[in-house]
C-alpha positions as CSV (number, residue, x, y, z in Angstrom):
1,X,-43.5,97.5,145.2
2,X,-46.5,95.5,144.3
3,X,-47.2,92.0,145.3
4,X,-46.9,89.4,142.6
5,X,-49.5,87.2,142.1
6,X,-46.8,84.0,143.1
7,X,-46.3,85.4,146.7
8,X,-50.0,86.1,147.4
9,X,-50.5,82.4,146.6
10,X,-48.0,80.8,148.4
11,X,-49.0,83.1,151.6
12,X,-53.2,81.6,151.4
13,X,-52.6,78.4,153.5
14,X,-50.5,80.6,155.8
15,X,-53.6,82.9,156.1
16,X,-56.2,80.3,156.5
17,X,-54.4,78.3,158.9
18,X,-53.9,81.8,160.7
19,X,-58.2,82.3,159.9
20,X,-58.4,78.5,161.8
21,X,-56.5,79.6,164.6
22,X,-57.7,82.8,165.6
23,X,-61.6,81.2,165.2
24,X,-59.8,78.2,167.8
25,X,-58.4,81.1,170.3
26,X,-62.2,82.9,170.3
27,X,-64.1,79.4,171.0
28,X,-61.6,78.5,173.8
29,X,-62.1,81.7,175.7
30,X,-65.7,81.2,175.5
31,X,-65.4,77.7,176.9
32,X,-63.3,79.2,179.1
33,X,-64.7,81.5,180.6
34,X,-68.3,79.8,180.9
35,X,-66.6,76.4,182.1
36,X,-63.6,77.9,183.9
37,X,-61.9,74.8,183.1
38,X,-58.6,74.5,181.6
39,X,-59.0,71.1,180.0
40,X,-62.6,71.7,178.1
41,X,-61.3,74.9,177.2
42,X,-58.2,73.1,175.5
43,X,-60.4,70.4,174.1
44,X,-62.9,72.5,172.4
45,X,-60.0,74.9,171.3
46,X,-58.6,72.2,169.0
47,X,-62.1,70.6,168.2
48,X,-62.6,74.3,166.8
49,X,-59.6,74.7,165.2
50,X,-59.4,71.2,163.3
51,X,-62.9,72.1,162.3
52,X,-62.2,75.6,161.2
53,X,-59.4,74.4,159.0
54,X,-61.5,71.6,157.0
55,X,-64.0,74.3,156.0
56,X,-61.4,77.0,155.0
57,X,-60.0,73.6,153.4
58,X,-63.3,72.7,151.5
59,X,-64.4,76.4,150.6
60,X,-60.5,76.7,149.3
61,X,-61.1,73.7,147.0
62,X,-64.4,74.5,146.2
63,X,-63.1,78.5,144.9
64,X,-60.4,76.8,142.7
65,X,-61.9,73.9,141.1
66,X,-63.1,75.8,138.4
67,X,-59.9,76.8,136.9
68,X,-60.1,74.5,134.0
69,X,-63.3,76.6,132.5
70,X,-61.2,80.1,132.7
71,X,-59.2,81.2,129.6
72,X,-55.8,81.1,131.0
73,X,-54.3,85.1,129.8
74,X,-52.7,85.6,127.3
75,X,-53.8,82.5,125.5
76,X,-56.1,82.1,121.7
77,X,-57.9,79.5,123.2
78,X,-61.4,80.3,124.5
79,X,-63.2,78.5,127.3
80,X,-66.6,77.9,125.9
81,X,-69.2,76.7,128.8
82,X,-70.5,73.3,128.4
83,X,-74.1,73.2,126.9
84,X,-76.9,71.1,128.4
85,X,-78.3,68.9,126.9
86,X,-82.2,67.6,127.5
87,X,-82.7,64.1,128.9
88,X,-84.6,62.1,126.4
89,X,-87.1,59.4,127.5
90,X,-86.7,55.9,126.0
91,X,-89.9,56.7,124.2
92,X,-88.1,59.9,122.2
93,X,-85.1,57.8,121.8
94,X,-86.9,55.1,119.5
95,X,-88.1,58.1,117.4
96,X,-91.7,57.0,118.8
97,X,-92.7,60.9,119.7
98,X,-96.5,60.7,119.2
99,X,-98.8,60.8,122.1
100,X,-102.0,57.9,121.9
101,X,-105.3,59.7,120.2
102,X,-107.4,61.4,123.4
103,X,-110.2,58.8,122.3
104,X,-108.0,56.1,122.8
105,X,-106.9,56.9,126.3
106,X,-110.8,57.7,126.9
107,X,-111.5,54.1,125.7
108,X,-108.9,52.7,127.9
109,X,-111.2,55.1,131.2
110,X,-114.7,54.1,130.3
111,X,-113.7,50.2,130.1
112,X,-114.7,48.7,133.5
113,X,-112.6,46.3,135.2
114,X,-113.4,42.4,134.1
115,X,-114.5,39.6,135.9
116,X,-111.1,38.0,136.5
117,X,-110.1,41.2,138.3
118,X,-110.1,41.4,142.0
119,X,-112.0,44.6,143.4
120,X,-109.3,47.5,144.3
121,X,-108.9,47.7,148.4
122,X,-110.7,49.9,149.6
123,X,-109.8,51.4,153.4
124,X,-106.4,50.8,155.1
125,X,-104.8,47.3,154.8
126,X,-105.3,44.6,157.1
127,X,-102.8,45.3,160.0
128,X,-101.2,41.5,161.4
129,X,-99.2,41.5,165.1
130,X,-99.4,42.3,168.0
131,X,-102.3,44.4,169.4
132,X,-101.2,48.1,170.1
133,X,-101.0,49.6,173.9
134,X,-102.6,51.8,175.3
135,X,-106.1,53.5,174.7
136,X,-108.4,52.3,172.1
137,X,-108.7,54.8,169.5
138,X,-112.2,55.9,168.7
């Protein structure tokens, strides 16, 4: 007799929680026998175990999430994947697509800065505080 799909669903969580387990019992020997103490070996064997089953937890969420995209069996309905769509810049949105004239952007290169203008920095920025300690740097 084969198993129906119902029973192997309703036995998962019994087998992950088993999965969580067994992974528990392994770490808690290991503590175990490098510690050889009792207690550490009980704390790190339900540290292990509560850890074990929050991943089996996630990945078990994670497998089944996508059950929504699947065409159930059976059914007329097709799933069709969801389509991408590009992201458009403010600029493309307005319908302003054009890109300025090369000799315009040249212009805007060759101009120098006016009088009105401070200099750009050149160098590091002033540093204010506190002098650093410890050897001066060459």
């Amino acid at each position: 007799m084969a198993r129906s799909p119902e029973r192997r669903l309703r036995t998962r969580p019994v087998e992950l929680v088993l999965l969580a387990a067994g992974i528990a019992v392994f770490v808690g020997v290991v503590v175990l026998i490098a510690t050889r103490d009792g207690t550490v070996a009980l704390v790190f064997t339900g540290a292990a175990f509560i850890v074990a089953l929050l991943m089996f937890a996630m990945l078990a969420l994670a497998e089944s999430s996508d059950h929504r995209t699947r065409p159930v069996a059976g059914s007329d309905a097709t799933a069709e994947a969801p389509t991408a769509t590009p992201i458009e810049s403010p600029r493309a949105a307005s319908g302003d697509t054009q890109r300025p004239a090369p000799s315009d952007r040249q212009d805007e290169e060759r101009d120098p800065p006016s009088a009105s203008e401070p200099p750009p920095a050149s160098g590091p920025p002033p540093v204010s505080g506190p002098p650093a300690s410890g050897p001066p740097r060459t």
